[in-house]
mmCIF file of the C-alpha atoms, coordinates in Angstrom:
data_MODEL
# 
_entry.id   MODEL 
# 
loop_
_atom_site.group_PDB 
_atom_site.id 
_atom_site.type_symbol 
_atom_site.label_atom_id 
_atom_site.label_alt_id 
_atom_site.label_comp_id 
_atom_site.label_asym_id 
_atom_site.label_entity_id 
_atom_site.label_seq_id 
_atom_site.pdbx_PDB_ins_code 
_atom_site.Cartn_x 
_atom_site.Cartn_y 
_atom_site.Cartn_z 
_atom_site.occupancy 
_atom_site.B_iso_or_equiv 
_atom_site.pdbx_formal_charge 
_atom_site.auth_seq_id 
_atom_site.auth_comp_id 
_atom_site.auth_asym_id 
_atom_site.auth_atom_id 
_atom_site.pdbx_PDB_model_num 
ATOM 1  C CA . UNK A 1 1  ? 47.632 2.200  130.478 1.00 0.00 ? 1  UNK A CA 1 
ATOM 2  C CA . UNK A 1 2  ? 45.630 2.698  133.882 1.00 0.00 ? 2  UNK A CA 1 
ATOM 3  C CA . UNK A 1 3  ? 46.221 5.626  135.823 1.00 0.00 ? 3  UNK A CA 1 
ATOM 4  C CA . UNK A 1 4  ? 44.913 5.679  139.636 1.00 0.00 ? 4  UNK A CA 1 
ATOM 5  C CA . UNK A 1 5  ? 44.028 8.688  141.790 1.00 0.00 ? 5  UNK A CA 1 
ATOM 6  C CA . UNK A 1 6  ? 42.773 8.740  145.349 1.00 0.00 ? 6  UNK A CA 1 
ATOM 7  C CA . UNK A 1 7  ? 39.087 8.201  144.160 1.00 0.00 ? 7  UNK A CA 1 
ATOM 8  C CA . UNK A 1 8  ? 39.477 6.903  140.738 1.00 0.00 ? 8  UNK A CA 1 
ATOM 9  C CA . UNK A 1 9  ? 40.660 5.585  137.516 1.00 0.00 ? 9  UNK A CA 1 
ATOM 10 C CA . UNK A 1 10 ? 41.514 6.480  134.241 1.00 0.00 ? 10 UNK A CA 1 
ATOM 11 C CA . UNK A 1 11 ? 42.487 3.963  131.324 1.00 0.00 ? 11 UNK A CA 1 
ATOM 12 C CA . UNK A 1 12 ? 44.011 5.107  128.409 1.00 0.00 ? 12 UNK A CA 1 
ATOM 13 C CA . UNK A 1 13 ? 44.473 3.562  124.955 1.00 0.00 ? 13 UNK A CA 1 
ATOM 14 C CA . UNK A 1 14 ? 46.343 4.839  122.067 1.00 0.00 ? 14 UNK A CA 1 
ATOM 15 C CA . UNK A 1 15 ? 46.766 3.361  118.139 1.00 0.00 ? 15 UNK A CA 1 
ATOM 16 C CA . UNK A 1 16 ? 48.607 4.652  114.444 1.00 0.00 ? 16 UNK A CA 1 
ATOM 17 C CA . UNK A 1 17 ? 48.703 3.475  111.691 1.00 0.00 ? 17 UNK A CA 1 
ATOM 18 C CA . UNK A 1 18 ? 50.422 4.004  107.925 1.00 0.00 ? 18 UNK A CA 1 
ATOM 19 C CA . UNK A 1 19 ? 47.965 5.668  105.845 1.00 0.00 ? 19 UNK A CA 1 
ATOM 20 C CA . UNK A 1 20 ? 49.982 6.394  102.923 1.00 0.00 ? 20 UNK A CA 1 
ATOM 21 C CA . UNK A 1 21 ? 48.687 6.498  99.874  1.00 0.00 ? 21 UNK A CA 1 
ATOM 22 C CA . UNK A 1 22 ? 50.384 5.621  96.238  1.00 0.00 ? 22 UNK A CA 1 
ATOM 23 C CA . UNK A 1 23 ? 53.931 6.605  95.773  1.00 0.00 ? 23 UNK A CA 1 
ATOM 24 C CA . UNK A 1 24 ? 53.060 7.488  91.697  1.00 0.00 ? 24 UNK A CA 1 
ATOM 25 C CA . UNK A 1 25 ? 50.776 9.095  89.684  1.00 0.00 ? 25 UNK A CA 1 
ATOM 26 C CA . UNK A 1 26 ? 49.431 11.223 92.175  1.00 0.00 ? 26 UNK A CA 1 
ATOM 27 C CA . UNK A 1 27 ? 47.580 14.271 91.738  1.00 0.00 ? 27 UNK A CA 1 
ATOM 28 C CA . UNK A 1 28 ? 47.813 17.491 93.169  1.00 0.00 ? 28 UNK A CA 1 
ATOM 29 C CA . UNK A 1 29 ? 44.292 18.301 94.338  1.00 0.00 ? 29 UNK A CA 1 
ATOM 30 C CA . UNK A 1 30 ? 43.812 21.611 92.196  1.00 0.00 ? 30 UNK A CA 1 
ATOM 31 C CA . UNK A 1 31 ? 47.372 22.734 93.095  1.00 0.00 ? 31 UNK A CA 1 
ATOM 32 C CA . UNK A 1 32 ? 48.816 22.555 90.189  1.00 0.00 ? 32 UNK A CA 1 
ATOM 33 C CA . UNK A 1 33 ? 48.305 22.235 86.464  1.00 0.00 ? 33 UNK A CA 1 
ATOM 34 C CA . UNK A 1 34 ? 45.586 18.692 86.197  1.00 0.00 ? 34 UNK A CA 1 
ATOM 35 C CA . UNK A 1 35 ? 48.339 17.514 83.723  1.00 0.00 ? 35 UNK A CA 1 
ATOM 36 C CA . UNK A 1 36 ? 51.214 16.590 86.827  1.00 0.00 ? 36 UNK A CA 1 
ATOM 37 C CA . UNK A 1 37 ? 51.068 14.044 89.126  1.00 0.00 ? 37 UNK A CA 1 
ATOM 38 C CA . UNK A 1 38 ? 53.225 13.438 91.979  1.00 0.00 ? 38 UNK A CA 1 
ATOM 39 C CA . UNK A 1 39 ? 56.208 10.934 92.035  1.00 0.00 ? 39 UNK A CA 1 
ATOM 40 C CA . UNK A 1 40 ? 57.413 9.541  95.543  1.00 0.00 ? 40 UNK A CA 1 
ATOM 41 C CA . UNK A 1 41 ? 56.627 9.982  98.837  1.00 0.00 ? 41 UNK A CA 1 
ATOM 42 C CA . UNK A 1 42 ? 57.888 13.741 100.991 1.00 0.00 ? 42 UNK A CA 1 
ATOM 43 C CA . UNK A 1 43 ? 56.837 11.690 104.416 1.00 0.00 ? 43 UNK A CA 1 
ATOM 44 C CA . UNK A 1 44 ? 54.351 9.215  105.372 1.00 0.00 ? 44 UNK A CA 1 
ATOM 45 C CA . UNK A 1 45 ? 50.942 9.446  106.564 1.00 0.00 ? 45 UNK A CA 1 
ATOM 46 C CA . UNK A 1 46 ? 49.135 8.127  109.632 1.00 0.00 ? 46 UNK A CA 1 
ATOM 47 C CA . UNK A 1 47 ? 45.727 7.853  111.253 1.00 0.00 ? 47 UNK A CA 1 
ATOM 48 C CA . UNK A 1 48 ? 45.689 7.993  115.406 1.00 0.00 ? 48 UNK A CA 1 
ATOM 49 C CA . UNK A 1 49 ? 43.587 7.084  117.656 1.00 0.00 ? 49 UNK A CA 1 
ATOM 50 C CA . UNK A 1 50 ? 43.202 7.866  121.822 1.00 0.00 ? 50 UNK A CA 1 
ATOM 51 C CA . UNK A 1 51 ? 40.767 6.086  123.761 1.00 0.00 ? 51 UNK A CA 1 
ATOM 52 C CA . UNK A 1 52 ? 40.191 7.225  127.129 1.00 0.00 ? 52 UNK A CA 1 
ATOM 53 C CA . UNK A 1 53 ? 37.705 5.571  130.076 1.00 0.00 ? 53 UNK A CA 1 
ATOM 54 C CA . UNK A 1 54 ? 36.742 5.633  133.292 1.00 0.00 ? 54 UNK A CA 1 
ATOM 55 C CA . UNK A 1 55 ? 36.033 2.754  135.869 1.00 0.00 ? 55 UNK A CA 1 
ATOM 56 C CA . UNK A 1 56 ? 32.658 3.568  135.717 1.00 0.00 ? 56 UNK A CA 1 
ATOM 57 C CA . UNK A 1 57 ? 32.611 2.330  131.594 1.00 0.00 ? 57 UNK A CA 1 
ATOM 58 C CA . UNK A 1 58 ? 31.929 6.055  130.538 1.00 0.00 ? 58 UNK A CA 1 
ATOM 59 C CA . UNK A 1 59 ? 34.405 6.545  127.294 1.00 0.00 ? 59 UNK A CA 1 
ATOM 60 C CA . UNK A 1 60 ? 35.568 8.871  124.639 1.00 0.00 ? 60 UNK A CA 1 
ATOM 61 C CA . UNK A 1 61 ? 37.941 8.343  121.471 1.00 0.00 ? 61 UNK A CA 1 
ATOM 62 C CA . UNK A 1 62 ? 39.515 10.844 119.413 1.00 0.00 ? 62 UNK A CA 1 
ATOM 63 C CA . UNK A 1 63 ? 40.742 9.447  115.974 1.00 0.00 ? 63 UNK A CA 1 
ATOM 64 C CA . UNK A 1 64 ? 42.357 12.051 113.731 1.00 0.00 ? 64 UNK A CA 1 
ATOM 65 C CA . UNK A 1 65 ? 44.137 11.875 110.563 1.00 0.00 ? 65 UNK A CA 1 
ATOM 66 C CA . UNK A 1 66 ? 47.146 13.559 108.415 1.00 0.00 ? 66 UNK A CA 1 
ATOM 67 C CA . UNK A 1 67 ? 45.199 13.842 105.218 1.00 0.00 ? 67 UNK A CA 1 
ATOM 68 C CA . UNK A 1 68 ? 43.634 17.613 103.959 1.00 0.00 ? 68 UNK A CA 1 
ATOM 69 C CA . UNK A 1 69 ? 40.432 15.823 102.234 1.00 0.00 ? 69 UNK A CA 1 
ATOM 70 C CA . UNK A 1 70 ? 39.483 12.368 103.626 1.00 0.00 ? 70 UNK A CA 1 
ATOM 71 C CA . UNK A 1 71 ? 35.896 12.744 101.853 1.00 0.00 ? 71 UNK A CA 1 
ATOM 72 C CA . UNK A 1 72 ? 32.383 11.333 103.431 1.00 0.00 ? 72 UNK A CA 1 
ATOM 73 C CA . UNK A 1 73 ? 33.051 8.061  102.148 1.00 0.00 ? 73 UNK A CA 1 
ATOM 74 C CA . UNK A 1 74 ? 35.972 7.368  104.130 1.00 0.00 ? 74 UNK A CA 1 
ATOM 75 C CA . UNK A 1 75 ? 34.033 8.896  107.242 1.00 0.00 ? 75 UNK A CA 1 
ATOM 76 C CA . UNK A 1 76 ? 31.559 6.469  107.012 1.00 0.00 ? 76 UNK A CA 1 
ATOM 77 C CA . UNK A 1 77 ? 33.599 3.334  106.807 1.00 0.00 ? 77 UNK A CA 1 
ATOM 78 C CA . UNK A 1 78 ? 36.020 4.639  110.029 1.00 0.00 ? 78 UNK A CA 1 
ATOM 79 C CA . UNK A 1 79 ? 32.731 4.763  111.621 1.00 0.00 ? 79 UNK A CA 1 
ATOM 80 C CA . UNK A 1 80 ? 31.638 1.589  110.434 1.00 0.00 ? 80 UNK A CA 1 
ATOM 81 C CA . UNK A 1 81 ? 34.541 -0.240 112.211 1.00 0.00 ? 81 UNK A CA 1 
ATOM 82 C CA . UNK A 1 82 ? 34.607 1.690  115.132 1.00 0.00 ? 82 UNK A CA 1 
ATOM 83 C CA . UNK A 1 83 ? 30.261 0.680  115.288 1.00 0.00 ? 83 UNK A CA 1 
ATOM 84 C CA . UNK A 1 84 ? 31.634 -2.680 114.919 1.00 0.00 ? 84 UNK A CA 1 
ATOM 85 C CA . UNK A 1 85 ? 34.146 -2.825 117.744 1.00 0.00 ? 85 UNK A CA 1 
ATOM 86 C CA . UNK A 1 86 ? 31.995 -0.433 120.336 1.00 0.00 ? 86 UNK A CA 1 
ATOM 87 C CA . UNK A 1 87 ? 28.414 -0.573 119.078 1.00 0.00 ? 87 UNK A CA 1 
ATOM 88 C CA . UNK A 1 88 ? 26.352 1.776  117.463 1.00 0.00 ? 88 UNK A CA 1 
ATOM 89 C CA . UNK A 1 89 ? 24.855 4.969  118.695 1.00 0.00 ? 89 UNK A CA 1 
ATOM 90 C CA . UNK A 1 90 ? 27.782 5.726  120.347 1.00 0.00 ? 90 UNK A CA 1 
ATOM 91 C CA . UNK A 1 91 ? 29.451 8.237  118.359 1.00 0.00 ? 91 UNK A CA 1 
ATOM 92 C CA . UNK A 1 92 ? 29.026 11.969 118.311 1.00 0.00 ? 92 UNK A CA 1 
ATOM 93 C CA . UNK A 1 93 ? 30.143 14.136 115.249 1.00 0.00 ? 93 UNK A CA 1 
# 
């Protein structure tokens, strides 16, 4: 999406996608007894992303998540692709 004003231009970009996990034998992250585990899925999950630029090539993206504790590991890797598809030493935490 490109949106024009008298003197310039903003391009917009936006992305989801189904993060949810296992629909069995799930636990409960401390919130209940360790010996229950979840059965089925209450709603889905998804990762977003919002990617906004100027003509100029100056650019920021947002990507947020519906998960309480995503961990480092999984940090690393989003930032891994998103190295991959911008370059590196672009991203700010």
């Amino acid at each position: 999406v490109a949106i024009s004003g008298a003197s310039s231009s903003l391009f917009v970009g936006v992305g989801i996608g189904d993060i949810t996990g296992p629909a069995d034998d799930v636990n409960f992250m401390g919130m209940a007894n360790p010996s229950q585990k979840g059965t089925g899925i209450h709603f889905r999950l998804f990762a977003r992303a919002y990617a906004f630029a100027d003509a100029k090539g100056s650019a920021v993206a947002f990507i947020s998540l519906d998960a309480g504790m995503p961990g480092h590991v999984l940090k690393q890797r989003v930032l891994q692709r998103v190295a991959a598809q911008v370059g590196k030493g672009v991203y700010f935490d």
